[in-house]
Biotite code that builds the C-alpha atoms (Angstrom):
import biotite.structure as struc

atoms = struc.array([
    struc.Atom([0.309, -11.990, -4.767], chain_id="A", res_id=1, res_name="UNK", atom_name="CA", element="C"),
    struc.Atom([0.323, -9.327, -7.716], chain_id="A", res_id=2, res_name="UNK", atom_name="CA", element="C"),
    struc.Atom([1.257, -11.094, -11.002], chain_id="A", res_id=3, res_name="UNK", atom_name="CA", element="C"),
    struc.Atom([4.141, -8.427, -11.554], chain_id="A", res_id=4, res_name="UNK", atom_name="CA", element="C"),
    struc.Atom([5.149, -9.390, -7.724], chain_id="A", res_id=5, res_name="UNK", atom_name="CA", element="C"),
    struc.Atom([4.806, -13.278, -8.691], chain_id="A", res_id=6, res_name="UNK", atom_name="CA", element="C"),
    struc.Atom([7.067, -13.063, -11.591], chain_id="A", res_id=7, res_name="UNK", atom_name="CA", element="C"),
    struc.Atom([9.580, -10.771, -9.705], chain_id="A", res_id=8, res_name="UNK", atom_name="CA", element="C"),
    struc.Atom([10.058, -13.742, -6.910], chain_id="A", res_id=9, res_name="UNK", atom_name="CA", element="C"),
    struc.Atom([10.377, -16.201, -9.753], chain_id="A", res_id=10, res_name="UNK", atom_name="CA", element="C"),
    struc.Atom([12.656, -14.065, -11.392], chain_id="A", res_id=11, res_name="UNK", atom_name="CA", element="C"),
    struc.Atom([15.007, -13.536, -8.470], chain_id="A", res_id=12, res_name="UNK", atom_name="CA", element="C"),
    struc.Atom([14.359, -17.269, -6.888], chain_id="A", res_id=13, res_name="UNK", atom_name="CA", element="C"),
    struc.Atom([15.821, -18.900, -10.677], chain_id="A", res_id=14, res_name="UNK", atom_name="CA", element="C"),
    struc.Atom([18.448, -16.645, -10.593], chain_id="A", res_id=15, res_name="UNK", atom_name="CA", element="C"),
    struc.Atom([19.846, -17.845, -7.455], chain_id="A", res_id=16, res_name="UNK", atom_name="CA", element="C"),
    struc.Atom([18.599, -21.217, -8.011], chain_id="A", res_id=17, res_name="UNK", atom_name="CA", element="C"),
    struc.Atom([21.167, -20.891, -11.210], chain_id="A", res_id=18, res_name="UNK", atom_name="CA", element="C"),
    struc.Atom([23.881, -20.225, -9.615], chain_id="A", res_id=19, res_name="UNK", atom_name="CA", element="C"),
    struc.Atom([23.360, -22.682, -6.855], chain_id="A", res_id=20, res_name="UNK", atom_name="CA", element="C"),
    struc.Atom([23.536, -19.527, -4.372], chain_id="A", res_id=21, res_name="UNK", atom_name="CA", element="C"),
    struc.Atom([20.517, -20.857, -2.423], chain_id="A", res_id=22, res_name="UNK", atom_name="CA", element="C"),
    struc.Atom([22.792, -22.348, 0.550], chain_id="A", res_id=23, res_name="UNK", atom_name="CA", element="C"),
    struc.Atom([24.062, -18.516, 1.195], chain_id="A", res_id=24, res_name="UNK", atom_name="CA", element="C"),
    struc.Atom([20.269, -17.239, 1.169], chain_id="A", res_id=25, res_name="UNK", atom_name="CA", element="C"),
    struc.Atom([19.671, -17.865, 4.926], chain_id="A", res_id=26, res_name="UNK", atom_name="CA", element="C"),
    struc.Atom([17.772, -15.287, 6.523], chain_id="A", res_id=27, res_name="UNK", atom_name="CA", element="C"),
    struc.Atom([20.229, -13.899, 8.484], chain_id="A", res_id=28, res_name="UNK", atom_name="CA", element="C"),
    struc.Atom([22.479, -13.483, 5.629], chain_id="A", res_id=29, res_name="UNK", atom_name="CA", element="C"),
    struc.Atom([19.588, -11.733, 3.263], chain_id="A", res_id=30, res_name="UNK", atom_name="CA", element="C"),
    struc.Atom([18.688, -9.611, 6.352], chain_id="A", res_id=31, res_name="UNK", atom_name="CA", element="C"),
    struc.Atom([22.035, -8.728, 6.377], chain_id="A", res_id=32, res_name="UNK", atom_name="CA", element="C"),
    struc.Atom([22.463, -7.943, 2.730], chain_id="A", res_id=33, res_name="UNK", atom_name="CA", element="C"),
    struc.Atom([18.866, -6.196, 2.573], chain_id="A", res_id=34, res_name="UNK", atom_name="CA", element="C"),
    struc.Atom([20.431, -3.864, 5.822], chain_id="A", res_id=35, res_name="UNK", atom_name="CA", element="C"),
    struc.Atom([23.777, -2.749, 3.557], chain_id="A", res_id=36, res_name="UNK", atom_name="CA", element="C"),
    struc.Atom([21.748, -2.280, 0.472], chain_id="A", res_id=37, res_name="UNK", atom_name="CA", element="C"),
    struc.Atom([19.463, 0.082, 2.137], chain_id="A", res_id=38, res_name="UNK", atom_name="CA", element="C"),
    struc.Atom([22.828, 1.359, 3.678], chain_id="A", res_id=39, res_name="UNK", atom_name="CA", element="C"),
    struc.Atom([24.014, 2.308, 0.244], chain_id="A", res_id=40, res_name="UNK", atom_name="CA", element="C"),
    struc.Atom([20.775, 3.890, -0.854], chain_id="A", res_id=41, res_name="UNK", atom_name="CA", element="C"),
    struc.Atom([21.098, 6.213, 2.375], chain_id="A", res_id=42, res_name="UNK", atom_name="CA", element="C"),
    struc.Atom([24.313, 7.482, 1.508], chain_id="A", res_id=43, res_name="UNK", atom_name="CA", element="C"),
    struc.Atom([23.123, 8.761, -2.064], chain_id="A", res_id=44, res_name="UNK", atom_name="CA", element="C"),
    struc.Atom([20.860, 11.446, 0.146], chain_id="A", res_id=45, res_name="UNK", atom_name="CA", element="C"),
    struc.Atom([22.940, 11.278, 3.278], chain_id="A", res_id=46, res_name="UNK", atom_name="CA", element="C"),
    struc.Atom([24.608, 15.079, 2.676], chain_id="A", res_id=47, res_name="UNK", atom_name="CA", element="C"),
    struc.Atom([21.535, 16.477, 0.873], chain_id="A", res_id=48, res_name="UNK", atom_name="CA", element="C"),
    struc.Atom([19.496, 19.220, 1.703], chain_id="A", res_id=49, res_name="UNK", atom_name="CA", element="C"),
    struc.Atom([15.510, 18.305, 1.719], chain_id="A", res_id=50, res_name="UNK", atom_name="CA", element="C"),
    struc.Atom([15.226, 20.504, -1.722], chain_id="A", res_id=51, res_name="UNK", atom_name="CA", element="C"),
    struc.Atom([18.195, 18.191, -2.831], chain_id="A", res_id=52, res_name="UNK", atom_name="CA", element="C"),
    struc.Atom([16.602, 15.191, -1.883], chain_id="A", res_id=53, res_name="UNK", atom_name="CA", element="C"),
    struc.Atom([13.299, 16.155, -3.310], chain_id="A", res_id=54, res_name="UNK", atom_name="CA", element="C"),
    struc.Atom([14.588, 16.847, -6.998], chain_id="A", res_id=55, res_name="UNK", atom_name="CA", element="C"),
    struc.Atom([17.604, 13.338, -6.627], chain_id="A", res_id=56, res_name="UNK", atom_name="CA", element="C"),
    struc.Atom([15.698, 11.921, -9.648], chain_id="A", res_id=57, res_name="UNK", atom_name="CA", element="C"),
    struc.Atom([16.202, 15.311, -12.052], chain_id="A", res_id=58, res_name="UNK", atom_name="CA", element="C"),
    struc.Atom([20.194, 14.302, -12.122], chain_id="A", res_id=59, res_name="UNK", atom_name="CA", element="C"),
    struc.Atom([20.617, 11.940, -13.996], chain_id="A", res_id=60, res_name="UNK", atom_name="CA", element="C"),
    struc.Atom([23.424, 10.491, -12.557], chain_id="A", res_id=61, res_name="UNK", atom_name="CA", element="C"),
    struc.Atom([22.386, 10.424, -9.039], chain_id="A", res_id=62, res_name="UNK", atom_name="CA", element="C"),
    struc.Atom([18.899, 9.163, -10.020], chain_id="A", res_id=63, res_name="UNK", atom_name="CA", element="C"),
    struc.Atom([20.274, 6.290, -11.457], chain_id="A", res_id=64, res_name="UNK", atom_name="CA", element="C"),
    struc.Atom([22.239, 5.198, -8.556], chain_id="A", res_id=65, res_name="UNK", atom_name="CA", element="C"),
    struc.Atom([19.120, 5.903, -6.164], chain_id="A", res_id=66, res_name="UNK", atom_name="CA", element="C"),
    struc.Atom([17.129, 3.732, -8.845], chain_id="A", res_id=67, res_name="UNK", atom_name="CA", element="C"),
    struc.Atom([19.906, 1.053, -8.430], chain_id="A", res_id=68, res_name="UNK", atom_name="CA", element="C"),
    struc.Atom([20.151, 0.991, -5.175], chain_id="A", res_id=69, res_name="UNK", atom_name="CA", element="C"),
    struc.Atom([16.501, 0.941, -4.961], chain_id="A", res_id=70, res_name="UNK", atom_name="CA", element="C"),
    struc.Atom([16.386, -2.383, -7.526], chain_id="A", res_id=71, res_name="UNK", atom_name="CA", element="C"),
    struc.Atom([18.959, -3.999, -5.086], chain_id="A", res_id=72, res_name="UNK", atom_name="CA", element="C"),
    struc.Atom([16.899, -3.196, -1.914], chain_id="A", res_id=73, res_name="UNK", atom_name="CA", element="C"),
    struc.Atom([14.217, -5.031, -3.635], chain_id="A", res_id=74, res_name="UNK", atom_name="CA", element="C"),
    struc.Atom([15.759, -7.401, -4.666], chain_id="A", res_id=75, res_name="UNK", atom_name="CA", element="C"),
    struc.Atom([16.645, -8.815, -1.625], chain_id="A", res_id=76, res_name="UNK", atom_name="CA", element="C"),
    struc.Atom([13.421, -7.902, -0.119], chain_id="A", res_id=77, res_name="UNK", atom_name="CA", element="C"),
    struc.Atom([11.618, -10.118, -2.510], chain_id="A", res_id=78, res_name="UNK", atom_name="CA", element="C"),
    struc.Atom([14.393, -13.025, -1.993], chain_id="A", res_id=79, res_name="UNK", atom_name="CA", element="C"),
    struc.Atom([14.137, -12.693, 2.149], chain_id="A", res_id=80, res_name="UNK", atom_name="CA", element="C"),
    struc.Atom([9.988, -12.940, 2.015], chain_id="A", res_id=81, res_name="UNK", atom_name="CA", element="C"),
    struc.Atom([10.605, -15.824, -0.625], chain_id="A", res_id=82, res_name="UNK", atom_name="CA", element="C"),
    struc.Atom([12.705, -17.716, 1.543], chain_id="A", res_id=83, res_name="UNK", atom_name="CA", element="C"),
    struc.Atom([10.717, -16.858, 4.731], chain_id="A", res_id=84, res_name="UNK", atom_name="CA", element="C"),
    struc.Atom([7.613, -17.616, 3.019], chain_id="A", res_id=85, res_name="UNK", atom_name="CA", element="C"),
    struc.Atom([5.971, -14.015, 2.926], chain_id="A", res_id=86, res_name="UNK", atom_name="CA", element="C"),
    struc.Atom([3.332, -12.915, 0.732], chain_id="A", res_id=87, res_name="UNK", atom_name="CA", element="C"),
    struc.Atom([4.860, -9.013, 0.705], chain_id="A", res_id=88, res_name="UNK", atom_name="CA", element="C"),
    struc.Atom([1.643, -7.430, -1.055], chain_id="A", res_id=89, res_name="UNK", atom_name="CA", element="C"),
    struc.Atom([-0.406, -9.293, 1.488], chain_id="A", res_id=90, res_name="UNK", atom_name="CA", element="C"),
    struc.Atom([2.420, -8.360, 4.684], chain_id="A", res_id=91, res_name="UNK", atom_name="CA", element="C"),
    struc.Atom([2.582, -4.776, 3.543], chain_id="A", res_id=92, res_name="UNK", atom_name="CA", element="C"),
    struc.Atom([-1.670, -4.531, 2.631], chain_id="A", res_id=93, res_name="UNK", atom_name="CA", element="C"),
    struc.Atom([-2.426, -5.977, 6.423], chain_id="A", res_id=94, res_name="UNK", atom_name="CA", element="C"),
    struc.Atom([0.840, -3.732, 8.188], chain_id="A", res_id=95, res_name="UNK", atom_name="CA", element="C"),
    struc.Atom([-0.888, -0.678, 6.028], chain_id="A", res_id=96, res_name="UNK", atom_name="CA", element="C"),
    struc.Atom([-4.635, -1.451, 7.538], chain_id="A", res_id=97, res_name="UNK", atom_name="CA", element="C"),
    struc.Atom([-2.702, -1.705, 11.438], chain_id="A", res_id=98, res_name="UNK", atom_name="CA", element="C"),
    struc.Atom([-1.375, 1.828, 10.354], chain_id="A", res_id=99, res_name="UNK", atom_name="CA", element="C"),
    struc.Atom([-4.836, 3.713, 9.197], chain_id="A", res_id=100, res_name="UNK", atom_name="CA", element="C"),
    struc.Atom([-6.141, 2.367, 13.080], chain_id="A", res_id=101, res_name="UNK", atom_name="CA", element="C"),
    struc.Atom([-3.054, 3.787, 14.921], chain_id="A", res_id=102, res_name="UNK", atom_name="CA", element="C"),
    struc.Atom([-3.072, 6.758, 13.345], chain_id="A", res_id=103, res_name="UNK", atom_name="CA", element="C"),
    struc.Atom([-6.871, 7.612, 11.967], chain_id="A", res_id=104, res_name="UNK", atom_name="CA", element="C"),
    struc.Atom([-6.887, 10.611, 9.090], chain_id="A", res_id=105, res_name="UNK", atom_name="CA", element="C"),
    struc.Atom([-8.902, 12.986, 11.704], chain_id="A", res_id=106, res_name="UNK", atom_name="CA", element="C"),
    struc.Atom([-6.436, 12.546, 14.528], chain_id="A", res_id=107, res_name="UNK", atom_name="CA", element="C"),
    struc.Atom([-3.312, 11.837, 12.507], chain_id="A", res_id=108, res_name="UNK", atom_name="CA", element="C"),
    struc.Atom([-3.496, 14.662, 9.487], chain_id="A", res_id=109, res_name="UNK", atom_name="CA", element="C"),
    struc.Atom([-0.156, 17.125, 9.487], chain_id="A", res_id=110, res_name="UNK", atom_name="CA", element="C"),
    struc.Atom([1.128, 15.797, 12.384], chain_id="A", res_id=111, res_name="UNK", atom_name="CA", element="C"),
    struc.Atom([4.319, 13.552, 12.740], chain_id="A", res_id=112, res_name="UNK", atom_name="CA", element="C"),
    struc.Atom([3.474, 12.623, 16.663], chain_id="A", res_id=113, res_name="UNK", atom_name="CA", element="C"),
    struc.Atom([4.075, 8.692, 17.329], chain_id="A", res_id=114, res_name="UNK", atom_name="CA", element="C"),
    struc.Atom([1.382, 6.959, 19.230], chain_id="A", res_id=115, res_name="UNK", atom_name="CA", element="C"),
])
């Protein structure tokens, strides 16, 4: 793992660890939490128009709540693949590599089309 990423997961593991709230961070309940956070970032762009979207971090306001809401995705990302014992750099660096073979820049360039 990144150093940045190692200290992160240290970070957020003592924090829990402090205040004994490992016995609530099951993976069904961090799942859970990771789905409404993500859930809350949504509805900072859910009545947007794409322009709107684009420029979210030019308000002030609303970019702070989309960079909040970000932090607390994170956050629980990096506590779920703590607990479940996932190296994310490594889980996102080998889903990334699956990607670039499914979808190769000469087939895949401009076009949205699943496969």
């Amino acid at each position: 793992m990144l150093p940045a990423m190692d200290d992160l997961t240290g970070r957020v593991r003592a924090f829990a660890e402090e205040r004994d709230w490992q016995q609530f961070h099951t993976p069904k309940n961090l799942a859970m939490a990771l789905a409404g956070e993500v859930g809350e970032l949504i509805a900072e762009f859910q009545w947007l128009t794409p322009e709107q979207a684009a420029a979210v971090m030019s308000d002030r306001e609303a970019g702070d709540r989309v960079k909040a809401e970000i932090g607390d995705v994170m956050i629980y990302l990096t506590r779920l693949a703590d607990v479940l014992g996932i190296d994310l750099v490594e889980a996102a660096s080998t889903k990334l590599e699956e990607v670039a073979r499914r979808y190769p820049v000469d087939q895949a360039r401009g076009s949205a089309a699943k496969r």
